[in-house]
N, C-alpha and C positions, 0 to 999 in steps of 0.2 A: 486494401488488405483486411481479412478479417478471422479472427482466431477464436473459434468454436471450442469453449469449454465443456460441451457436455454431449458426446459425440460419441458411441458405443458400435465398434464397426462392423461389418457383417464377418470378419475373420470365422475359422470353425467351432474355438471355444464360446463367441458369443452366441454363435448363429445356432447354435444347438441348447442354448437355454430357453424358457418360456420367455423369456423377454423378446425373442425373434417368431414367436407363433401368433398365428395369423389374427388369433381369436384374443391376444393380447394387445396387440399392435392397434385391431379396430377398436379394443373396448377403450385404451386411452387417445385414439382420435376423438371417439365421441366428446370424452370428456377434455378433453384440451380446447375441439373446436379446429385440431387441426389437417392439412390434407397433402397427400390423397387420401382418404377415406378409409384404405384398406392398406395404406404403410407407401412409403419411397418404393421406387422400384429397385432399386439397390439392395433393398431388406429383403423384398420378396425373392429377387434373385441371388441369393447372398454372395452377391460379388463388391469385394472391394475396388474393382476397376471401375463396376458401375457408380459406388459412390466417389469415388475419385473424378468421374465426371462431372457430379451432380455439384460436387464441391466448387471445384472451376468456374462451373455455371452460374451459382450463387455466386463467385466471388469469395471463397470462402478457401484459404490457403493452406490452415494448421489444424487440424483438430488436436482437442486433447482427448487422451483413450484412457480410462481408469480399470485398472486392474482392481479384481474383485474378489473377496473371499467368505463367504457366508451359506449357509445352507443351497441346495439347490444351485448354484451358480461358482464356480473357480474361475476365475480368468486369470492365469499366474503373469507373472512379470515378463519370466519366457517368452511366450507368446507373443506379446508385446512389443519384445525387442525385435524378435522375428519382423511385426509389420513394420515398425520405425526402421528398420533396414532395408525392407523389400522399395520400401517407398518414402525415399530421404528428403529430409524435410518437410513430410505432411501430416506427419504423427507427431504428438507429444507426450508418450505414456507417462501415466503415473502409475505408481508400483500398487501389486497386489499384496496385503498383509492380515496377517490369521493376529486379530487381535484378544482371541480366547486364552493364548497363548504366546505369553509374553518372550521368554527364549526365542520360539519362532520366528516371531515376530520382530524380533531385531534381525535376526538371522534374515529374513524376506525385504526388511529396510537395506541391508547391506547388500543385499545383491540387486535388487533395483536400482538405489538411490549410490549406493557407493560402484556398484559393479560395473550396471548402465548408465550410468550416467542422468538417471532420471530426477527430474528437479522436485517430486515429493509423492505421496503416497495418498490411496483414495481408498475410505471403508467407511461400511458400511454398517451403521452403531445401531440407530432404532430396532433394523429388522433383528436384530440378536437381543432385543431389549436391554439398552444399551442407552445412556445419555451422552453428549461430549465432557463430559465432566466426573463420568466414573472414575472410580480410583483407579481403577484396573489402566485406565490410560496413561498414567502418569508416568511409567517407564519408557512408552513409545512415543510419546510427546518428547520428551526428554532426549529422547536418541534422536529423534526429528532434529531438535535445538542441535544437538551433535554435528548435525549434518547438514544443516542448513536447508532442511527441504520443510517444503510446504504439505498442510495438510487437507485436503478435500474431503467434506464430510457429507454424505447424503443425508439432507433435514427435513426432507415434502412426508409430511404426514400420510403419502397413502406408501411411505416406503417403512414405515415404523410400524412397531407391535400393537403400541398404542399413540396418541395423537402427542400427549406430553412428552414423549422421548425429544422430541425435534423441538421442544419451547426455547429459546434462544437464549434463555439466563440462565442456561448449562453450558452454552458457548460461550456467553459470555464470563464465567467465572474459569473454563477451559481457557482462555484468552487471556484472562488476569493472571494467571497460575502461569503461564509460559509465555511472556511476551514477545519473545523473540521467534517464538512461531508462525509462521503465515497459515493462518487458516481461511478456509474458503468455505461457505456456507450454498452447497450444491442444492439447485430444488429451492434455494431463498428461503427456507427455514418456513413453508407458506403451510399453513394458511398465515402464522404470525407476521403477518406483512409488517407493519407496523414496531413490532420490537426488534426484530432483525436490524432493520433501517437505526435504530438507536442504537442497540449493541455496535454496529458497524462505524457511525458517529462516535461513539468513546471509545471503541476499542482500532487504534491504528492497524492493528493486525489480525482485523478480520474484514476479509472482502465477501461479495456477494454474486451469487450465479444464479440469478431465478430463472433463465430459460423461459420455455413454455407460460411459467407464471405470471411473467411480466409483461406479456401483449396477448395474455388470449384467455385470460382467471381472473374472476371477480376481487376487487380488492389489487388488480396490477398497477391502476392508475398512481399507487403511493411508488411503488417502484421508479417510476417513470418521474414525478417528482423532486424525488431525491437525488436520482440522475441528472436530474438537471440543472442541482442545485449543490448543495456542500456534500455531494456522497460519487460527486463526478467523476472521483478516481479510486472508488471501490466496486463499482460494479461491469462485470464478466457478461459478455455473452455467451450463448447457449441455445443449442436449438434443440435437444433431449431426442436426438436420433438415435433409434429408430422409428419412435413415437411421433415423429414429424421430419416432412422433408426439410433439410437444413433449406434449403432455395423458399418456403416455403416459410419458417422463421426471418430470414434474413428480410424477407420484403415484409413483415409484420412489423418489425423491428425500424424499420426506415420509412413506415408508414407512424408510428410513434408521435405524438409532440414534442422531440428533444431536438434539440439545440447542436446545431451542426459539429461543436466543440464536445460536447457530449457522446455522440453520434461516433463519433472517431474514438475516443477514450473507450467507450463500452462494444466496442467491434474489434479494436485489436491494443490501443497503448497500454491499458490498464492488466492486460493480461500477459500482453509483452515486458511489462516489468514486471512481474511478478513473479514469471517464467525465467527469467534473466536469460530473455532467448540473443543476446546481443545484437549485432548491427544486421 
């Protein structure tokens, strides 16, 4: 079994942002290192049947799909619940939330996480220049603690305004201020390899999803380290599809130096609890 935290499906509100164009998909192969070359064929086809395949084939049971709310890209909660119905059991959305606006934004918490039943919410902070420790968070954090849902935060410096939005000692004081929050640090907060991995050490309630970063970007070997050692049930797998075939991550990931007990935790337990996806 193995449960894909960073998974972005060809559905139509994805497939119609830049993140699904052609000329997006190759410029971050190049830089990932990863393939095919020119995107999954699932992406290019934008069929969710075809990744539904590709998933199987990897071995890959659950994704999780993050609803999105920031310039240029909507992906509502709707939407979402739509796939997680069409195809039961192989989605596990996380709610879309307008974090500009805080009213709203409880209002998009309630109907994700209270309505669908969704176990927490995914936004998008850098790109709105944005740290996790703005004040402006502090209501939604707080209603998260309400509701027991976790929080996914995109931290990869090429998703931020600037590189410091995603420094990890805005998570980390995010973390200290709500500890009852599960936060997840999407992207590994990278290039800060290295602080993330300590934040993630003192703070219980923050786990880690490098994806991409941690088997194919310089500075992943610390990843893999800590995985293998005291950080062995914080860290998520990811395979940053559509930027890479998840079959394609999976056998990166299993070609790794970790420790077959490791191996298991960061493919599916450590996400499986986190998710409280039960038996």
């Amino acid at each position: 079994m193995i449960i894909d935290f960073r998974l972005r499906p060809p559905i139509k509100e994805y497939a119609e942002t830049q993140m699904f164009a052609l000329d997006t998909i190759e410029v971050h192969a190049r830089l990932f290192g990863t393939i095919p070359p020119d995107g999954p064929p699932s992406a290019r086809e934008r069929s969710v049947q075809a990744l539904i395949s590709e998933m199987d084939e990897a071995g890959v049971s659950v994704g999780v799909s993050c609803g999105r709310h920031r310039p240029g890209t909507g992906i509502p909660s709707s939407a979402l619940k739509r796939l997680a119905d069409e195809y039961p059991g192989r989605f596990v959305p996380l709610a879309s939330v307008d974090v500009l606006d805080a009213v709203r934004a409880k209002e998009m918490i309630d109907e994700g996480v209270g309505g669908y039943d969704f176990p927490g919410i995914h936004i998008d902070l850098g790109a709105l220049g944005m740290a996790p420790d703005d004040p402006r968070m502090a209501p939604i954090y707080d209603h998260c603690d309400r509701l027991d849902a976790i929080v996914a935060i995109n931290t990869s410096a090429f998703g931020a305004q600037e590189q410091s939005l995603c420094n990890p000692e805005s998570l980390d004081r995010a973390a200290r201020d709500f500890p009852n929050v599960n936060f997840v640090s999407s992207h590994g907060s990278y290039p800060y390899v290295l602080q993330i991995i300590g934040v993630a050490a003192k703070r219980p309630n923050v786990y880690i999803s490098p994806d991409v970063y941690m088997s194919n970007m310089p500075g992943g070997h610390m990843y893999v380290e800590a995985a293998n050692s005291f950080l062995q049930d914080k860290v998520l797998f990811g395979s940053a599809y559509p930027y890479s075939s998840v079959g394609d991550i999976v056998s990166r990931y299993k070609k790794l130096p970790l420790s077959e007990e490791a191996l298991e935790k960061i493919f599916w337990r450590n996400a499986h609890r986190l998710l409280n996806l039960g038996d």
